[in-house]
C-alpha positions in Angstrom: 39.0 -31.5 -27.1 39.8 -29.5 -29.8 40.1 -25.6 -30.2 37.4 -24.5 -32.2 37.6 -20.5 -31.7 34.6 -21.4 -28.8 34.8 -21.4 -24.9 33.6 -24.1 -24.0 31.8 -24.6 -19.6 31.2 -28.3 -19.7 28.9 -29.4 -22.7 27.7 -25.9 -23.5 29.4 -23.9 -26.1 29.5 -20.1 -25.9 30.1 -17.9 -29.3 33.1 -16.5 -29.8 34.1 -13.6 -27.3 35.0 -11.4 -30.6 31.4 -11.5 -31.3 30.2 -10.5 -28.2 32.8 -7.2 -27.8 31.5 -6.7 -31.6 28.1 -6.9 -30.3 28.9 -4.5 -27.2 30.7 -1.9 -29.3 27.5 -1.6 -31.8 25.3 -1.2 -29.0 26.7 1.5 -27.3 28.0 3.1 -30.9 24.3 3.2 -31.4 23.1 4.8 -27.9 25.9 7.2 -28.8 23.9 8.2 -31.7 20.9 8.7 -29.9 21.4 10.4 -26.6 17.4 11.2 -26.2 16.7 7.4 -26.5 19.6 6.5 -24.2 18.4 9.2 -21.2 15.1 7.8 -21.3 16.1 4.1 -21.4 18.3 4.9 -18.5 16.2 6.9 -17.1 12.8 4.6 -17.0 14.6 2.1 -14.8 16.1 4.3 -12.2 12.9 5.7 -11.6 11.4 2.7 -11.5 14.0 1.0 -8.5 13.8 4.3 -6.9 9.8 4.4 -6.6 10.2 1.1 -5.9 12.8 1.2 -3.2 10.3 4.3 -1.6 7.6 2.6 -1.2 8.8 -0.4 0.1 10.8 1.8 3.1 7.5 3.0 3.6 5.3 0.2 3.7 7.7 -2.1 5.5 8.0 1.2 8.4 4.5 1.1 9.1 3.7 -2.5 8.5 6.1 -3.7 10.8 6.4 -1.0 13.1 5.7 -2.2 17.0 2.5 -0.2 17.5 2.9 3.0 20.0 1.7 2.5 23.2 1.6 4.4 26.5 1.8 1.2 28.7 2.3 -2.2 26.6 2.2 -3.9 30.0 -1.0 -2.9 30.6 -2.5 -4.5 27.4 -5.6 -7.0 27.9 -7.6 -8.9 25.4 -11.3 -9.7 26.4 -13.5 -11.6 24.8 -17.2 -12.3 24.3 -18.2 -16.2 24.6 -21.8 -16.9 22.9 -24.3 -17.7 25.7 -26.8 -20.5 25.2 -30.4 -19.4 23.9 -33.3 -18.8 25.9 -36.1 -21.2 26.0 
């Protein structure tokens, strides 16, 4: 195989890595510009793992939470069996 300025992972072909660190630099040369943009872009999804994170802890706390008895051992389960009808 020859070099063509491309990395190459088996038959796929990635761009070449001076394109990407191009790339990279504009975008943050660009959030640089506009720190209100960038705080709220960074911003949104912390807020958003955070929340998320929060409610899970406690959701999963009190959904799987043994519940709080006096005497667990002391626990029954009664049931009603359906009679026959009167004549």
């Amino acid at each position: 195989m020859r070099w063509s300025g491309r990395f190459a992972c088996g038959r796929l072909f990635y761009p070449n890595m001076n394109a990407l660190a191009q790339g990279i630099r504009y975008a943050l040369r660009n959030l640089w510009k506009t720190p209100g943009f960038t705080a709220i872009a960074m911003l949104a999804p912390a807020l958003g793992v955070g929340a998320n994170s929060a409610i899970f802890t406690v959701v999963n706390a009190v959904a799987t939470a043994p519940p709080a008895l006096r005497s667990p051992d002391r626990i029954a389960k009664s049931t009603r069996s359906a009679s026959r009808p009167s004549p």
